[in-house]
C-alpha positions as CSV (number, residue, x, y, z in Angstrom):
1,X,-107.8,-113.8,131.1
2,X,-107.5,-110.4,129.7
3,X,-106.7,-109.3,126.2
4,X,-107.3,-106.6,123.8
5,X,-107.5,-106.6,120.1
6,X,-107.2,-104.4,117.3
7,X,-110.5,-104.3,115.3
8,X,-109.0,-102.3,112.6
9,X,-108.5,-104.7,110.2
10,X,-111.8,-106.8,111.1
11,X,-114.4,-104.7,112.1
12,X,-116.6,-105.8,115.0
13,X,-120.0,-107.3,113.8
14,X,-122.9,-104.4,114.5
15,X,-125.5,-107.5,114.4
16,X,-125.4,-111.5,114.1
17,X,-126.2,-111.2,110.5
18,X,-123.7,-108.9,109.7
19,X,-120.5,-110.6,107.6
20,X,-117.0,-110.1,107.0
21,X,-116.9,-108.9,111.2
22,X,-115.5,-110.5,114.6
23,X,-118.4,-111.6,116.6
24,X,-116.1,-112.3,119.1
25,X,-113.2,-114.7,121.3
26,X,-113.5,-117.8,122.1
27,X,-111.6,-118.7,125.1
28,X,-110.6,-122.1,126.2
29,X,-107.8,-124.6,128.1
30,X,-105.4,-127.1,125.8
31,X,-104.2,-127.4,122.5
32,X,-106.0,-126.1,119.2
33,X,-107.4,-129.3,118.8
34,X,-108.2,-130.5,122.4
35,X,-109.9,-127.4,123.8
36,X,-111.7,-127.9,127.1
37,X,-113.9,-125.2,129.4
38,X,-114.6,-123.1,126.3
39,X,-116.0,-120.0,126.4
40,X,-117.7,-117.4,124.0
41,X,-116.8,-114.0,124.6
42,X,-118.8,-111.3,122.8
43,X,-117.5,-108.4,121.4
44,X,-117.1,-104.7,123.7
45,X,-119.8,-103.0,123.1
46,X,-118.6,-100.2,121.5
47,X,-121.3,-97.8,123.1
48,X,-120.5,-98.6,126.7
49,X,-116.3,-99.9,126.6
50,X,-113.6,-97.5,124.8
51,X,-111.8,-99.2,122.5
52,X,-109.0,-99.1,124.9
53,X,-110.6,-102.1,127.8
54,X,-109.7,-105.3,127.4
55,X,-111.4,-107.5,127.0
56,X,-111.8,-110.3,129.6
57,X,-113.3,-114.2,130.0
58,X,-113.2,-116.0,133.7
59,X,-112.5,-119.6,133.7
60,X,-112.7,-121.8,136.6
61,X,-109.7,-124.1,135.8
62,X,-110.1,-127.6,136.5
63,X,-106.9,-129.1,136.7
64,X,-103.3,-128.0,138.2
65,X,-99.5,-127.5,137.3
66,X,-98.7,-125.9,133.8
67,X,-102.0,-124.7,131.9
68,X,-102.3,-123.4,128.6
69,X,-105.2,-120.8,128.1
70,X,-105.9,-119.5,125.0
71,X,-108.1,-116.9,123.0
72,X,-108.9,-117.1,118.9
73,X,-111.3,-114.4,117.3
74,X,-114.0,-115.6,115.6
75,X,-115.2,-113.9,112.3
76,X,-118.4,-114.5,110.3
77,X,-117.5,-114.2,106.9
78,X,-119.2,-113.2,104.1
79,X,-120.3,-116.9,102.8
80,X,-122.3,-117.4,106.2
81,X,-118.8,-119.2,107.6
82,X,-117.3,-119.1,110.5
83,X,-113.3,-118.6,110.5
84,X,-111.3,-118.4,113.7
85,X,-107.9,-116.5,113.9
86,X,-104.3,-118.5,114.8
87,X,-104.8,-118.7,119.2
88,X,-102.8,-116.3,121.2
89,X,-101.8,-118.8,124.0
90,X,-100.0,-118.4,127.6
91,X,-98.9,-121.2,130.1
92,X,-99.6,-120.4,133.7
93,X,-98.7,-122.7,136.2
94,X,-102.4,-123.2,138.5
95,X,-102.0,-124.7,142.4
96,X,-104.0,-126.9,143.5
97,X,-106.5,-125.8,145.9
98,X,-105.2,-124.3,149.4
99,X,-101.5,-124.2,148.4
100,X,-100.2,-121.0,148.8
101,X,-103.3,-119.9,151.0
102,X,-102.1,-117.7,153.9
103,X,-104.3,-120.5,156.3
104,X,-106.6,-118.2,157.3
């Protein structure tokens, strides 16, 4: 998956003690509340990536036919909380494995 996102209202977190920040994305496959093959996904770091990269998680999907993937931002708030943004989610459909494979 790729994505970018707009840090201006939310500021990326400079350190993990930092609050009111994103720290980061968490990507996963499912539903809000059935989430499977999550991943964590740092912030760019703002030295090294223009604000203007997306950002990017690999998942090895596990299943086939319609898939939703999805990516929430996760922000440490100033109470020591976590809070996680609505998900930005897209269905793909996903073969299974050697459909569509030239044979080679």
């Amino acid at each position: 998956m790729r994505w970018n996102y707009d840090y201006a209202h939310d500021p990326p977190c400079s350190s993990r003690l930092t609050g009111n920040c994103v720290s980061g994305f968490r990507v996963f496959v499912g539903e809000l509340n059935h989430r499977s093959q999550q991943v964590f996904v740092p912030n760019r770091d703002s030295v090294r990536n223009a604000a203007t990269q997306q950002l990017e998680a690999a998942l090895v999907v596990k299943q086939f036919g319609y898939v939703q993937l999805c990516v929430v931002a996760v922000k440490n708030s100033q109470m020591a909380a976590t809070v996680e943004s609505a998900p930005t989610c897209v269905k793909r459909l996903v073969l299974p494995f050697g459909i569509g494979s030239s044979g080679k």
